[in-house]
C-alpha positions as CSV (number, residue, x, y, z in Angstrom):
1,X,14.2,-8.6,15.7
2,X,13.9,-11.2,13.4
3,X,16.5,-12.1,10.5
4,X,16.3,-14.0,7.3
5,X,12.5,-13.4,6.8
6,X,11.6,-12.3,3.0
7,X,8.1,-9.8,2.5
8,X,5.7,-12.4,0.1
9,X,4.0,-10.5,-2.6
10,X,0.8,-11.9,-2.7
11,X,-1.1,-11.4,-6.7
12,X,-4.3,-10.0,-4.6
13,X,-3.0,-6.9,-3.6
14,X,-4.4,-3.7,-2.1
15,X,-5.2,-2.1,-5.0
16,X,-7.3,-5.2,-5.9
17,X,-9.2,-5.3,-2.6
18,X,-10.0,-2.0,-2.4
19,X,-11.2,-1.9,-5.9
20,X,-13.6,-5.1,-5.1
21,X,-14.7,-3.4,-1.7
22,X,-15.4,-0.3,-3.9
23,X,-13.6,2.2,-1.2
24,X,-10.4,3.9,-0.4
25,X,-8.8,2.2,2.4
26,X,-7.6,4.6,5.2
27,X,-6.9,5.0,8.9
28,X,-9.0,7.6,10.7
29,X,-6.9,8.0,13.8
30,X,-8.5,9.4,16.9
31,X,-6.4,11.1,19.3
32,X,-7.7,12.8,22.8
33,X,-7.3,13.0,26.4
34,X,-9.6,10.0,28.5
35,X,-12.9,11.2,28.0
36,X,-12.7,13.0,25.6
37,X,-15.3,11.2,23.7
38,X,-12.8,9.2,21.3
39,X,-14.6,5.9,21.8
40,X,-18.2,7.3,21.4
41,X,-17.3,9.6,18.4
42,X,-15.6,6.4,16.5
43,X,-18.2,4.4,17.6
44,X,-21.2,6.5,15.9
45,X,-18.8,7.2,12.9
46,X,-18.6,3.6,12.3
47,X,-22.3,2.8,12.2
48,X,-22.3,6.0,9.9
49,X,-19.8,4.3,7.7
50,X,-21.7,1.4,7.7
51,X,-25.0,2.5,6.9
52,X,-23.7,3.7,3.8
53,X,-22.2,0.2,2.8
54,X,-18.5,0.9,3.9
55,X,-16.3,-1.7,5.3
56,X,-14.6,-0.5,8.3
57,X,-12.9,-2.0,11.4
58,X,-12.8,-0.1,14.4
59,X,-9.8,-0.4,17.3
60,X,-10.6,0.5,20.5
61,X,-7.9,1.5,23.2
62,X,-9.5,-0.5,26.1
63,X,-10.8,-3.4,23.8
64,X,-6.9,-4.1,22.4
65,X,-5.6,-4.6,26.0
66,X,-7.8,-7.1,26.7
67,X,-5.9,-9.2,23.7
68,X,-3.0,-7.9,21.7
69,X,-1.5,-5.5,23.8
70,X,-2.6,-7.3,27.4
71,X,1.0,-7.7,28.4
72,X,1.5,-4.5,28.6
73,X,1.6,-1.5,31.4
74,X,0.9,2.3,31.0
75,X,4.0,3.6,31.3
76,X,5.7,5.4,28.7
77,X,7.8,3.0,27.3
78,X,4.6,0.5,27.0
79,X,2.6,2.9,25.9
80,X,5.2,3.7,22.7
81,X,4.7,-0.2,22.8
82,X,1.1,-0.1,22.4
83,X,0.7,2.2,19.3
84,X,3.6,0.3,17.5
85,X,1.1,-2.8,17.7
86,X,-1.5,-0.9,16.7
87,X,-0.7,0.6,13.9
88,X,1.5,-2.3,12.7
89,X,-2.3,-3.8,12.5
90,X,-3.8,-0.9,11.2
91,X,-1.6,-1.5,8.1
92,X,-2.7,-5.1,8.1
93,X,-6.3,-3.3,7.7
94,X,-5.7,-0.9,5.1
95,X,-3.6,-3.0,3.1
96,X,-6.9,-5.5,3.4
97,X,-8.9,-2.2,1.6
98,X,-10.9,-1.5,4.6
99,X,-11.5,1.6,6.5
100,X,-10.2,1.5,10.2
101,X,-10.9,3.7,13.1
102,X,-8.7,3.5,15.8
103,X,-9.7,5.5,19.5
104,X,-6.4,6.0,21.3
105,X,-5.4,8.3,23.9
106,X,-1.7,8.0,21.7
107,X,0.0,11.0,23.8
108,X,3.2,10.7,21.8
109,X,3.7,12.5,18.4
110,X,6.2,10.2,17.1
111,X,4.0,7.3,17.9
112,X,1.1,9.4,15.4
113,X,3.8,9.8,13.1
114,X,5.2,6.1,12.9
115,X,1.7,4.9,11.8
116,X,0.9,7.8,9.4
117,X,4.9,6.2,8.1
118,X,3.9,3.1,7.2
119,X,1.0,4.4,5.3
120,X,0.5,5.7,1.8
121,X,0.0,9.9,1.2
122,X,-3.6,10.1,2.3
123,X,-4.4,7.1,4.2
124,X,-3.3,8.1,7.8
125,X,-6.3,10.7,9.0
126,X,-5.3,12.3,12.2
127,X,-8.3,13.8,14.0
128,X,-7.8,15.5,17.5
129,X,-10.9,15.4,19.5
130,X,-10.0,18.8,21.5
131,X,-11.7,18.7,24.4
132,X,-10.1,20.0,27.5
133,X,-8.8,18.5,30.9
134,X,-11.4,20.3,33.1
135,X,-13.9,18.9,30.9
136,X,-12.8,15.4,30.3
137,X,-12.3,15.4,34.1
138,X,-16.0,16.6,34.7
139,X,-17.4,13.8,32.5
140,X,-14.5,10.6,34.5
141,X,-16.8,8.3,32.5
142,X,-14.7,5.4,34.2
143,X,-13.7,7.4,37.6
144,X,-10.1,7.1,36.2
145,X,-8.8,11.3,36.8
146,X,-10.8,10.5,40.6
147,X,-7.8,7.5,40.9
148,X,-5.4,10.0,39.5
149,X,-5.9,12.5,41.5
150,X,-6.0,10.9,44.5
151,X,-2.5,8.6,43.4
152,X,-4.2,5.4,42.8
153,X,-3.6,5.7,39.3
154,X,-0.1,6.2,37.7
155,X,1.3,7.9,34.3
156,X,-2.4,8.7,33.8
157,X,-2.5,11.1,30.6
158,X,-3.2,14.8,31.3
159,X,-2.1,14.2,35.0
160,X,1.4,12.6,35.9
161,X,2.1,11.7,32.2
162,X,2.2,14.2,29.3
163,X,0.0,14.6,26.2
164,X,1.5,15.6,22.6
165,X,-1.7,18.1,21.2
166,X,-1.2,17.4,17.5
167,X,0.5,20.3,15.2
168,X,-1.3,20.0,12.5
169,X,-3.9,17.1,12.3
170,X,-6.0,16.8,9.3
171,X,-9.3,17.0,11.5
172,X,-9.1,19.1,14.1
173,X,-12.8,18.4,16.3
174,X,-14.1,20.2,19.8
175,X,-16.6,17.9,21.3
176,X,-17.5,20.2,24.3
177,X,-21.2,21.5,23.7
178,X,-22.8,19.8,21.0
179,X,-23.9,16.1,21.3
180,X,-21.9,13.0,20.3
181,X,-24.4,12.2,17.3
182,X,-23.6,16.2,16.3
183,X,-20.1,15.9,16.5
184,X,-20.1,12.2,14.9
185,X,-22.0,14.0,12.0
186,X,-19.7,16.9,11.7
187,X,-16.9,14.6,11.7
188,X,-18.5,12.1,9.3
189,X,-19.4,15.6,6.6
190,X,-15.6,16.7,6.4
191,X,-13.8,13.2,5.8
192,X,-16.3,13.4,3.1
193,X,-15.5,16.8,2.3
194,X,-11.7,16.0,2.6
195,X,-12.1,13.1,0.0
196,X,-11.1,10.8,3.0
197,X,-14.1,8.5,2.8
């Protein structure tokens, strides 16, 4: 860890951005098994967001390993990796005033609750998209439970490699029957509800 480093206050500060971006910063944190429809549902939320003039950023699981987390396995110690990152830069985002959505698998509840720590009261939105195993395995967008099952795959999620369901998220979302636009919307309706966006 680094030593001898000092935090620079900077006279633009959050409060300042947000105000000039006319929004409340937040993270909207999407947490679900592969395929559960994380990815789609933060997708169509952003180009809700955006229709309506918000600034948003949104962080994909797959997309961040191709960069900032590309050194890094799937095993649980790298995965524990992986969210630190994250949300180290989802603090980056908020403290920018923008509004990020993140889609992470993020099994680990300690890794939920070290980003909601370095947030304010109200700016770390956990949302579980609850959709279960048989399900997300029926839809194997990428073919990755197939690889599990057969071994090919290792500490896959759900499989070999445990998933934390969240105790008490602040959006708690099936996306099982209705259609990704449906549950986008329904989503969408309660942050707004919640005072969240």
């Amino acid at each position: 860890m680094a030593t001898n480093i000092v935090w620079h206050q900077h006279d633009v500060d959050k409060a300042a951005r947000s105000k000039a971006l006319n929004q409340k910063p937040a993270v909207i944190w999407l947490t679900g098994l592969s395929g559960s429809g994380k990815s789609t549902i933060a997708n169509l939320l952003e180009k809700k967001l955006y229709s309506e003039n918000k600034k948003t950023y949104l962080l994909d699981g797959d997309n961040v390993r191709h960069g900032l987390c590309g050194d890094l396995g799937f095993d649980d110690k790298d995965r524990v990796e992986n969210i630190r990152r994250i949300s180290e830069v989802a603090k980056l985002f908020v403290d920018s005033g923008t509004i990020v959505i993140t889609a992470f698998i993020s099994p680990f509840k300690a890794d939920r609750a070290y980003c909601r720590s370095l947030l304010e009261l109200g700016e770390f939105v956990e949302v579980f998209i609850d959709t279960p195993l048989e399900v997300c395995e029926q839809r194997d967008p990428k073919g990755l439970y197939k690889k599990a099952r057969s071994g090919d795959i290792k500490h896959f999620t759900g499989i070999d490699s445990a998933y934390e369901i969240p105790e008490s998220p602040e959006v708690h979302l099936t996306y099982v029957e209705e259609s990704s636009e449906q549950t986008a919307e329904r989503l969408f309706n309660l942050l707004s509800e919640k005072g969240y966006i």
